[in-house]
C-alpha positions in Angstrom: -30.0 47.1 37.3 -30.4 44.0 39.5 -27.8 44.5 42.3 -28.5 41.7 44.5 -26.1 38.7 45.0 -27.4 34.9 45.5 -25.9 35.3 49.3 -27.8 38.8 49.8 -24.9 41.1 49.3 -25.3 44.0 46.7 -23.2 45.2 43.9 -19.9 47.4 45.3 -19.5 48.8 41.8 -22.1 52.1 41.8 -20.4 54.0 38.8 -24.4 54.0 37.7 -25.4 55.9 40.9 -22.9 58.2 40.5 -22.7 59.2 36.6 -26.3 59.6 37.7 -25.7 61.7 40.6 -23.2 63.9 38.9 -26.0 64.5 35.8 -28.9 65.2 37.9 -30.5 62.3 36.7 -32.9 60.0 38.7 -31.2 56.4 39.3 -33.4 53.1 40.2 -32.4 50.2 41.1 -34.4 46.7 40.3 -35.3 45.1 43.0 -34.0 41.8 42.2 -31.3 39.5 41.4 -28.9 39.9 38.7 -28.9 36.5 38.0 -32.7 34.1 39.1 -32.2 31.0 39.9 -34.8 29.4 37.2 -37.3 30.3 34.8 -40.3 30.1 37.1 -38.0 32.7 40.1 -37.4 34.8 37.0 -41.3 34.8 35.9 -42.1 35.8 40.1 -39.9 38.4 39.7 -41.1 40.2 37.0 -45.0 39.9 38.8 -44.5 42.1 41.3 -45.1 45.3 41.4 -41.8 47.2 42.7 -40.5 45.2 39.8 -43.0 46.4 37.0 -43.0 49.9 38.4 -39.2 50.3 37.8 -39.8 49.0 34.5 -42.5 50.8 33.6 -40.4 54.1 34.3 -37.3 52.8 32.4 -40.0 52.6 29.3 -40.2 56.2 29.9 -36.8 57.1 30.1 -35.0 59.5 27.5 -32.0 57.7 27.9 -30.4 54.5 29.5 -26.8 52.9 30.7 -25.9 49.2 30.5 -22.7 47.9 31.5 -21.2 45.1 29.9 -18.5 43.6 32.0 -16.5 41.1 31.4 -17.0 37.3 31.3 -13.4 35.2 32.8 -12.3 34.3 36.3 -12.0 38.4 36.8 -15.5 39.4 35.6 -17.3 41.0 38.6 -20.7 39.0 38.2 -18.3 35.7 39.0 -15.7 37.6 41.9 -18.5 39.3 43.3 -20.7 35.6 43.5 -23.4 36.5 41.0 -22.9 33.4 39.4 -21.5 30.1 40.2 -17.9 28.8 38.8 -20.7 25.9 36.6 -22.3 29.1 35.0 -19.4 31.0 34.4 -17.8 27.9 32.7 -21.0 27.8 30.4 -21.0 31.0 29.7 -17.1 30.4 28.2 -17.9 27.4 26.5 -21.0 29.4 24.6 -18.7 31.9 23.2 -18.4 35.8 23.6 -21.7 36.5 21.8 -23.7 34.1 23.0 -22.8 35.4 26.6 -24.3 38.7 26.2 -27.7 37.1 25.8 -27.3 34.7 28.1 -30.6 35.1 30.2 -32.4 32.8 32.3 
């Protein structure tokens, strides 16, 4: 999961880490913002290599967790500053499905 905030602050909510912990599973985190700033950040991103190698061992996972949180003035990508108030608001407008693709 990306776990890093626009101001450089990282996601308090770990139930990932420790669902993993209590399995005995391995846990990785992506390197990277939940939310990039533009298509071009996004596409730097996914270059390097920290990034690829985390992916590259999520293609090889048996099995994954997502969370889907969510999306009003309570959701923790918008209290926790993942997003600005502007995206959130878009996000709204777009409708419930067409916020859990909304990728950029």
């Amino acid at each position: 999961m990306g776990n890093v905030a626009r101001d450089g602050s990282s996601n308090r909510y770990d139930g990932v880490m420790m669902l993993a912990d209590k399995v005995g599973a391995s846990r990785f985190l992506l390197p990277a913002p939940v939310v990039a700033a533009s298509v071009e950040e996004k596409s730097v991103l996914l270059a390097q290599p920290l990034v690829q190698a985390v992916f590259s061992v999520a293609r090889q996972a048996q099995a994954g967790v997502i969370g889907i949180g969510r999306i009003d003035p309570q959701a923790t990508l918008f209290q926790d500053h993942f997003i600005s108030r502007g995206e959130l608001d878009e996000l709204l407008a777009a409708g419930p499905w067409a916020s859990c693709w909304a990728g950029r």
